[in-house]
C-alpha positions in Angstrom: 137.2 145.9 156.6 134.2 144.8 159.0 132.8 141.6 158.2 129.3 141.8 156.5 128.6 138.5 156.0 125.1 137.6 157.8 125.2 135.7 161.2 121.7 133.7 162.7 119.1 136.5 164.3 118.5 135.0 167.6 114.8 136.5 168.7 113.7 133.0 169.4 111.8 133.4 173.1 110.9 130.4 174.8 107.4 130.2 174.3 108.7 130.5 170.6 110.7 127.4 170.9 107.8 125.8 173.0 105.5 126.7 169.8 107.6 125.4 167.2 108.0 122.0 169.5 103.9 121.8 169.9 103.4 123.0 166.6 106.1 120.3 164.9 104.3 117.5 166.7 100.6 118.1 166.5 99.6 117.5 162.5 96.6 115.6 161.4 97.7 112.2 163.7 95.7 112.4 166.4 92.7 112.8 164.3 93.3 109.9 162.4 95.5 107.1 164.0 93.5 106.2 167.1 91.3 103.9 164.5 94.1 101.7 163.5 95.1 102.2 167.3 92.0 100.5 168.1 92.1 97.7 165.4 95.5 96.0 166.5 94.5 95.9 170.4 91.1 95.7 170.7 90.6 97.7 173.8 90.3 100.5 174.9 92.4 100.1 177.9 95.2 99.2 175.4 94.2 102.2 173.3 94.9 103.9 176.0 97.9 102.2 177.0 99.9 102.9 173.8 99.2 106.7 174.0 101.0 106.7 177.8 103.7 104.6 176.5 104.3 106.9 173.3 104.2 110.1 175.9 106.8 108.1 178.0 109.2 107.6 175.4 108.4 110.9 174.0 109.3 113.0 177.2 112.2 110.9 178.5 114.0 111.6 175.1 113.2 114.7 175.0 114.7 115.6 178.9 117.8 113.2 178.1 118.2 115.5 174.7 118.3 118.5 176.6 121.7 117.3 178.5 123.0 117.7 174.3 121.5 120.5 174.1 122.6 122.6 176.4 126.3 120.7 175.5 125.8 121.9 171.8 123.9 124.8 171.1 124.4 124.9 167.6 121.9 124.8 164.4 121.1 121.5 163.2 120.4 119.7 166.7 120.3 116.1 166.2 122.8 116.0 163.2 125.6 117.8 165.5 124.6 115.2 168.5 125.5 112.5 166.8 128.2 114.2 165.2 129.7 114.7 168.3 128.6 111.6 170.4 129.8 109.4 167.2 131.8 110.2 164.5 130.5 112.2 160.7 129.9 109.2 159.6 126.7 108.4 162.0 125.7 112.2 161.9 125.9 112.1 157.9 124.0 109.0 157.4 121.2 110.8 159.7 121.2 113.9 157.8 121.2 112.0 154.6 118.1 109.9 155.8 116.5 113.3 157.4 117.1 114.9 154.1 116.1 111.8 151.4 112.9 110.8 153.2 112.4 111.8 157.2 111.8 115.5 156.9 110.9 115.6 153.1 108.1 113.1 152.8 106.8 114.3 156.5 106.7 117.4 154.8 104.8 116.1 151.5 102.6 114.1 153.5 101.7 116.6 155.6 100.9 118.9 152.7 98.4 116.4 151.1 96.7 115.9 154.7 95.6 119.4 154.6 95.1 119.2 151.1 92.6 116.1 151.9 90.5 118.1 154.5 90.4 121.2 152.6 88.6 119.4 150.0 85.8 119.1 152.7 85.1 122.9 152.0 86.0 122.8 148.3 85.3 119.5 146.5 87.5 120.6 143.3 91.0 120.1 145.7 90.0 116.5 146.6 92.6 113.6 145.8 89.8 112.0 143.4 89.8 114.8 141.2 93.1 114.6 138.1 94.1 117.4 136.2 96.8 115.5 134.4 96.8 111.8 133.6 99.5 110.0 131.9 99.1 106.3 131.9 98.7 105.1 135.5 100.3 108.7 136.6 97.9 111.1 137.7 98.3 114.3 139.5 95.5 115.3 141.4 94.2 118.7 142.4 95.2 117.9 146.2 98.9 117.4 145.5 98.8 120.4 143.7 97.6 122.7 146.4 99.8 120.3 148.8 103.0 121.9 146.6 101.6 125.1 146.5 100.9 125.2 150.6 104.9 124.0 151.1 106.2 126.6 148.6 104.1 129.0 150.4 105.5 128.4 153.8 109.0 127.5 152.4 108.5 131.3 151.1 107.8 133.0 154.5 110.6 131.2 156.3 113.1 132.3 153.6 112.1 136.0 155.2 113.7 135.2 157.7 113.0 133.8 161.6 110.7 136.2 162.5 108.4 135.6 159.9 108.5 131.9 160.3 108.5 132.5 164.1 105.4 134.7 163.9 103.2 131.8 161.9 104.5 129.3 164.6 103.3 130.6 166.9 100.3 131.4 166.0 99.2 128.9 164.7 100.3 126.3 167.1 98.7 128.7 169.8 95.0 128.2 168.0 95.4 124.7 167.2 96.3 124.0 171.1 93.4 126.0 172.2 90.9 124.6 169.5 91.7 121.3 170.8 91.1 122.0 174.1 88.0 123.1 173.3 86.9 119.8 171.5 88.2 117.8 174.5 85.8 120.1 176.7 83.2 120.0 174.8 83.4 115.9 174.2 83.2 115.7 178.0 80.5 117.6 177.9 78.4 115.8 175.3 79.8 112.5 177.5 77.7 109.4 177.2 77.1 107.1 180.2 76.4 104.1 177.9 79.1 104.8 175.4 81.4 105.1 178.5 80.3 101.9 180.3 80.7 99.6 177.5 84.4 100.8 176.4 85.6 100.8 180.2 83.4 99.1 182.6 83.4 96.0 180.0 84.9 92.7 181.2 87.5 92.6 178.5 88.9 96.3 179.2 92.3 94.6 178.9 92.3 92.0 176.7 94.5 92.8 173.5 93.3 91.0 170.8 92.5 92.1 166.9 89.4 94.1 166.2 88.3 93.5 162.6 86.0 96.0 161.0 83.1 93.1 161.1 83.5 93.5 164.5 85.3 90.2 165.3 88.1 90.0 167.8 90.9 87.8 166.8 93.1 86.5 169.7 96.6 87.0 169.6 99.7 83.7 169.8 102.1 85.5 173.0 104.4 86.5 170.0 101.8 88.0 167.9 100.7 90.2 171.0 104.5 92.3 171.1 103.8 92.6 167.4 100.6 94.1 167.8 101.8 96.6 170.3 105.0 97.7 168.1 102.5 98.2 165.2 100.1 100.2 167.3 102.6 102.4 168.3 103.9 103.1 164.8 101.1 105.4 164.6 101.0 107.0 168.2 105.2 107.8 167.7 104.6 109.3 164.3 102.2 111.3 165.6 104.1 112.9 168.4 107.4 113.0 166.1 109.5 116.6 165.3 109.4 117.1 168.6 113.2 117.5 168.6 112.2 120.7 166.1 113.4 123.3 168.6 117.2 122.2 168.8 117.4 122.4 165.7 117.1 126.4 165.6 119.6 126.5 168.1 121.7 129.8 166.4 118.0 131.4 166.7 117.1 130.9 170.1 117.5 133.2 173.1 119.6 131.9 175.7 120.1 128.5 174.0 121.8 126.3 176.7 118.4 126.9 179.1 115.7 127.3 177.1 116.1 124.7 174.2 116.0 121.9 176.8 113.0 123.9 178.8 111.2 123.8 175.5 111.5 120.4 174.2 110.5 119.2 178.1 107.0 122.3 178.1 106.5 121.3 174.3 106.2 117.4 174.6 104.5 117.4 178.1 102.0 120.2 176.5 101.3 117.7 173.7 101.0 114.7 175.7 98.9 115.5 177.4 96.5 116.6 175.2 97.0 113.3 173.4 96.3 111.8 176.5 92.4 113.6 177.1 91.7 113.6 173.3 92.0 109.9 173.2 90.0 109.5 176.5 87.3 112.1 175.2 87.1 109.5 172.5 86.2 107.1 174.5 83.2 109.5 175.7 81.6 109.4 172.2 82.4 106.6 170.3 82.6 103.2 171.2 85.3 100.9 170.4 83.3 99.8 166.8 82.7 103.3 165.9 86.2 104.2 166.2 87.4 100.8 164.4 85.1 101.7 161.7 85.6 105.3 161.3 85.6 106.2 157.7 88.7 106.9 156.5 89.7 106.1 159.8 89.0 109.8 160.8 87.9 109.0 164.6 88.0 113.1 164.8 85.3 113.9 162.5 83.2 110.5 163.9 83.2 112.1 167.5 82.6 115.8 165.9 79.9 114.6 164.4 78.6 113.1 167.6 79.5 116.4 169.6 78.4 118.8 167.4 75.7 116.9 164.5 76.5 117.6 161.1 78.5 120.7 161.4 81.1 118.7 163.3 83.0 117.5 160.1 83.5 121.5 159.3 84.8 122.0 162.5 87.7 119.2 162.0 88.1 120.1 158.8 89.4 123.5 159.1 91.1 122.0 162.3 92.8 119.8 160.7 93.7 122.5 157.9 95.2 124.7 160.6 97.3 121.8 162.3 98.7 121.0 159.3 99.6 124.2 157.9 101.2 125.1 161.6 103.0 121.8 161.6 104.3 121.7 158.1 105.7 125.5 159.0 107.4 124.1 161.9 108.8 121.1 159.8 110.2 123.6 157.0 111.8 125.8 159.4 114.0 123.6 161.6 114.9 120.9 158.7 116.5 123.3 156.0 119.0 123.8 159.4 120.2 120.5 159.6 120.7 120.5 155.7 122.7 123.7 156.8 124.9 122.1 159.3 126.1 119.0 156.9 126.9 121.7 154.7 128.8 123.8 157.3 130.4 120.2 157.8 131.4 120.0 153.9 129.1 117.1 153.6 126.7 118.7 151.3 126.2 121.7 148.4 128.4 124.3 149.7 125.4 126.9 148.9 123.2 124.9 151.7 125.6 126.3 154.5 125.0 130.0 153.3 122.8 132.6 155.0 120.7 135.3 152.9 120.0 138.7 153.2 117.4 138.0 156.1 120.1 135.4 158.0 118.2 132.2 157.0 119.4 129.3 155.0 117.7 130.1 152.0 119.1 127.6 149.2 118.2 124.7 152.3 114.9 125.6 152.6 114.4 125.9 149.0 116.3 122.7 148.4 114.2 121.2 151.0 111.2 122.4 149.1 111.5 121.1 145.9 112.4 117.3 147.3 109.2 117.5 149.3 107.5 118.8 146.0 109.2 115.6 144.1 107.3 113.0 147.0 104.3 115.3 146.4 103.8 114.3 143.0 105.3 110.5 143.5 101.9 109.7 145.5 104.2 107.3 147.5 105.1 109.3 150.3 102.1 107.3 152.9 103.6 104.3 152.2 107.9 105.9 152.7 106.4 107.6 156.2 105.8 103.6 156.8 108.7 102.4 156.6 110.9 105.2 158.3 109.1 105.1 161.4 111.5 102.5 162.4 114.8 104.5 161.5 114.0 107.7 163.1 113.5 105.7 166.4 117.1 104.0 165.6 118.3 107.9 165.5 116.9 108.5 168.4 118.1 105.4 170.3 121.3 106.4 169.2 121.4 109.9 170.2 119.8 109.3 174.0 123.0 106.4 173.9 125.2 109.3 173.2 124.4 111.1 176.1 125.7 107.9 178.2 128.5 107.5 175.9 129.6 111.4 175.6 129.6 111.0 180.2 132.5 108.5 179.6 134.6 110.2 177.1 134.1 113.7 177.3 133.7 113.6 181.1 134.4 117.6 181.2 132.4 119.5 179.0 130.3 122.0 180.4 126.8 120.3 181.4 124.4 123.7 182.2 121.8 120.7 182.2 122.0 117.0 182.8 119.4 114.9 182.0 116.6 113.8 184.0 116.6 110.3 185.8 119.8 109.2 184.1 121.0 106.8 183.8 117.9 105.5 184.3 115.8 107.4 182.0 118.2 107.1 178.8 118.3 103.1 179.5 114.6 102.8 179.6 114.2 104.4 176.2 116.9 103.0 175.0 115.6 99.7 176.1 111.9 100.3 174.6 113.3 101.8 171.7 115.5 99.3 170.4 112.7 96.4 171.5 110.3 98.3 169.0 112.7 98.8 166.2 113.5 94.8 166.7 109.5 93.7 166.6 109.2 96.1 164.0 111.7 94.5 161.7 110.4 90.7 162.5 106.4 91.6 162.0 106.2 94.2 160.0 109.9 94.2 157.4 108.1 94.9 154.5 107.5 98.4 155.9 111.1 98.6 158.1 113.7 96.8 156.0 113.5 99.5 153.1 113.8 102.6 155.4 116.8 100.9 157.3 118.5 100.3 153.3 117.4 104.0 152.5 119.8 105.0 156.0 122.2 102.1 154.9 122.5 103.9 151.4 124.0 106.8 153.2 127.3 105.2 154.2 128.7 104.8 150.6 127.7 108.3 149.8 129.3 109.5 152.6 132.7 108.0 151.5 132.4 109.4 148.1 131.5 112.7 149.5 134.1 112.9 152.4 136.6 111.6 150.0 135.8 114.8 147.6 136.3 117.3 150.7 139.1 115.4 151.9 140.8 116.2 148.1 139.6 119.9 148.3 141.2 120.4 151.2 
C-alpha cells in the first residue's frame, strides 16, 4: 500500500528564499537603534563604523554558512549544523535556547513593535491603554493585537508554504522598495549644514558618550571596546534571522545552490540598505537630533524632516508592514527547527509531524502560543537583551564547525565552500567571540542570564535523551 503520509512541498524559488532572508532581517531596528547607536560613540563616523562592522560579520557568516548548507540540505538549518559539526548535545541546547527565548520573544517583540506603531493611526491599540489590570499586571490593548497579529500569521503558514511564501514575498518586496524610497527622498531633502556639522566636524572620529544634555563623556581605553560591543548589540539584532532561509531547506528548490545564493543576495540586499539609511540619516538629522529622538525613533525624526508632519504616517505604516513581513518570516522558518529536534526525538513527537498542507503544524502552533506567553509577560525587551550575546555564541560555533567539519569529515560532498576560508570563518570567529567576551564583562547583567537560559538546556537534554534512549 503506497505511502500517504505527507512529505515538504518544495516550490521555494530563489527570490523566495532571498525574501524570506530580507524579510527575516529588516523589522522595526533600523528605525529605532541608530539613536542608542549614536549615544555610546558619539560620532557619526563611529555610527557609521558599527553598521559596516555589523554588515561584515553579517555577510561573512552568512557565505561561511552556505559551505553547511549546501553539506546539509535539510529543514531546521542551524540546529542540524551543529548537530552535525558537534554532537546532539550542542544542537539541542541551541534548539532549546531558539525555542525558550531566541525565536519566541523575537517573535513577541516583534508583534508589540507593530502593535506600537499601529497605535499611531488608532490611539485605542497603544501600550498606555489596559483592558485588564490585576495588581501591578496589566494587559494592554497593544499586546493584544501583538497576539492576535502572530496567531494570524501563525494561521496562514499552517496552510501551507505557499501561503506563507506568498506573504513573504510580498511584503518584504514593498518594505525593500518603500525604503528605498525614503533613502531617495532623504538625499533629496539633504542639508548642507546638517551634513557639514556631522562629517566635516573635527571630532568625526572621536568615540566618546553622547548624553541627551548634549554632553560628551570621554571614554578610559577599556571603556571604549565596551562601548563598541554595546553599540553593536543593537546593529546585530537588527540584521539577525538572516540564517531564516536554511532553515526551510525541505521547501526550497534546488537546495544545495540556492540556500547559500540566498543567504549571500539576502544579507548583502539588507546591508546595504542599512548602510544608505544610516548615512541618509546623517542628511537630516544631526548627531543631537538623532541622540534625542523620542522614543529613540530616528525614522520618524528624519520623516518628519523629509516629508513635515505627514512623515510619522509614512513610518508608521512602514514600520507596520516590516514588522508584519518579518514576524511572517520568523514564524515560518522557526516552527522547522522545533521540527527537526523532534525528528531528532528531542522534543513532542507531534512537533516532527506534517499536516494535510505538508507543514509542521503543531510547531508552528506550539511556537505560537510561547510567543503569546512573552506577549503578555511584558518582559520580552528586556530577554531580547540579554540573548543577543548567545545567538552570536551559536553562531561562532556554527562558522567553527565549518573548519572543524574540513578536518573530520574531509569527504563529504562540498557543492559550495565557503568564501575566503579560512580566512573569513577566523575573522568572525575572532570578532564574534571578542564581542560575546566585552559583552559579558560590561554589560552581564544583560548577558549572564541568556548564557544560564542556554546553560539550562544541558540538564534537559539528559533527562530527555535519557527518555528516548529507554523508548528505544
Amino acid at each position: 500500500m503506497e505511502s500517504t503520509k505527507p512529505s515538504f512541498n518544495k516550490s521555494m524559488s530563489l527570490l523566495d528564499a532571498t525574501m524570506l532572508v530580507a524579510g527575516s532581517m529588516i523589522g522595526s531596528g533600523i528605525f529605532i537603534v541608530s539613536a542608542d547607536i549614536a549615544r555610546n560613540t558619539g560620532s557619526v563616523g563611529w555610527m557609521m563604523l558599527i553598521w559596516v562592522i555589523c554588515g561584515f560579520m553579517t555577510l561573512t557568516a552568512a557565505l561561511t554558512y552556505g559551505e553547511l548548507s549546501a553539506m546539509f540540505p535539510k529543514a531546521g538549518g542551524q540546529y542540524v549544523y551543529l548537530r552535525e559539526a558537534y554532537n546532539p548535545l550542542v544542537s539541542f541546547v541551541f534548539g532549546w535556547t531558539f525555542f525558550a527565548v531566541i525565536q519566541t520573544a523575537t517573535i513577541a517583540a516583534v508583534g508589540v513593535a507593530f502593535a506600537k506603531f499601529t497605535a499611531y493611526l488608532f490611539p485605542f491599540l497603544d501600550e498606555d491603554v489596559y483592558l485588564f489590570v490585576l495588581g501591578d499586571y496589566r494587559v494592554s490593548s497593544a499586546q493584544v493585537l501583538s497576539i492576535a497579529v502572530i496567531v494570524v500569521l501563525t494561521s496562514i503558514n499552517s496552510r501551507g508554504i505557499n501561503s506563507g511564501k506568498l506573504v513573504q514575498t510580498t511584503l518584504t518586496l514593498v518594505k525593500i522598495v518603500s525604503l528605498l524610497l525614503l533613502i531617495l527622498f532623504g538625499f533629496i531633502a539633504f542639508k548642507y549644514e546638517v551634513w557639514n556639522s556631522n562629517w566635516l566636524a573635527a571630532d568625526i572620529w572621536s568615540l566618546r558618550r553622547f548624553h541627551v544634555d548634549g554632553t560628551f563623556e570621554d571614554y578610559s581605553t577599556f571603556g571604549a571596546f565596551g562601548a563598541i560591543s554595546a553599540a553593536l548589540v543593537g546593529a546585530l539584532f537588527s540584521s539577525d534571522s538572516w540564517h531564516s532561509s536554511s532553515s526551510v531547506a525541505g521547501e526550497i528548490k534546488n537546495p544545495q545552490r540556492n540556500i547559500g545564493l540566498s543567504l549571500a543576495l539576502g544579507t548583502t540586499i539588507v546591508t546595504i540598505i542599512y548602510i544608505l539609511t544610516n548615512l541618509m540619516y546623517t542628511c537630516v538629522l544631526d548627531l543631537h537630533q538623532m541622540v534625542n529622538a523620542p522614543k529613540d525613533r530616528v525614522a520618524m525624526s528624519a520623516a518628519q524632516e523629509i516629508f513635515g508632519p505627514f512623515g510619522i504616517t509614512i513610518i508608521a505604516v512602514m514600520i507596520m508592514i516590516s514588522t508584519f513581513g518579518c514576524n511572517n518570516g520568523i514564524i515560518l522558518s522557526g516552527a522547522r527547527v522545533y521540527y527537526s529536534m523532534a525528528k531528532d526525538g528531542l522534543f513532542f513527537k507531534k512537533v516532527g509531524g506534517l499536516n494535510k498542507n505538508a507543514v509542521p503544524a503543531y510547531a508552528l502552533w506550539l511556537q505560537c502560543l510561547v510567543a503569546s506567553l512573552w506577549c503578555l509577560s511584558g518582559k520580552y525587551g528586556d530577554l531580547l537583551d540579554m540573548i543577543t550575546c548567545v545567538v552570536v555564541v551559536f553562531y561562532v560555533l556554527a562558522v567553527a564547525g565549518v573548519i572543524r567539519l574540513r578536518y573530520t569529515q574531509p569527504h563529504l560532498p562540498r557543492p559550495y565552500k565557503a568564501f575566503g576560508y579560512p580566512f573569513l570563518p577566523i575573522m568572525y570567529m575572532l570578532m564574534g567571540t571578542a564581542f560575546i567576551v566585552l559583552m559579558l564583562i560590561y554589560k552581564p547583567n544583560y548577558t549572564v542570564p541568556g548564557i544560564l537560559i542556554a546553560l539550562a538546556g544541558v540538564p534537559i537534554f539528559y533527562v530527555v535523551n535519557k527518555k528516548r534512549n529507554h523508548h528505544v
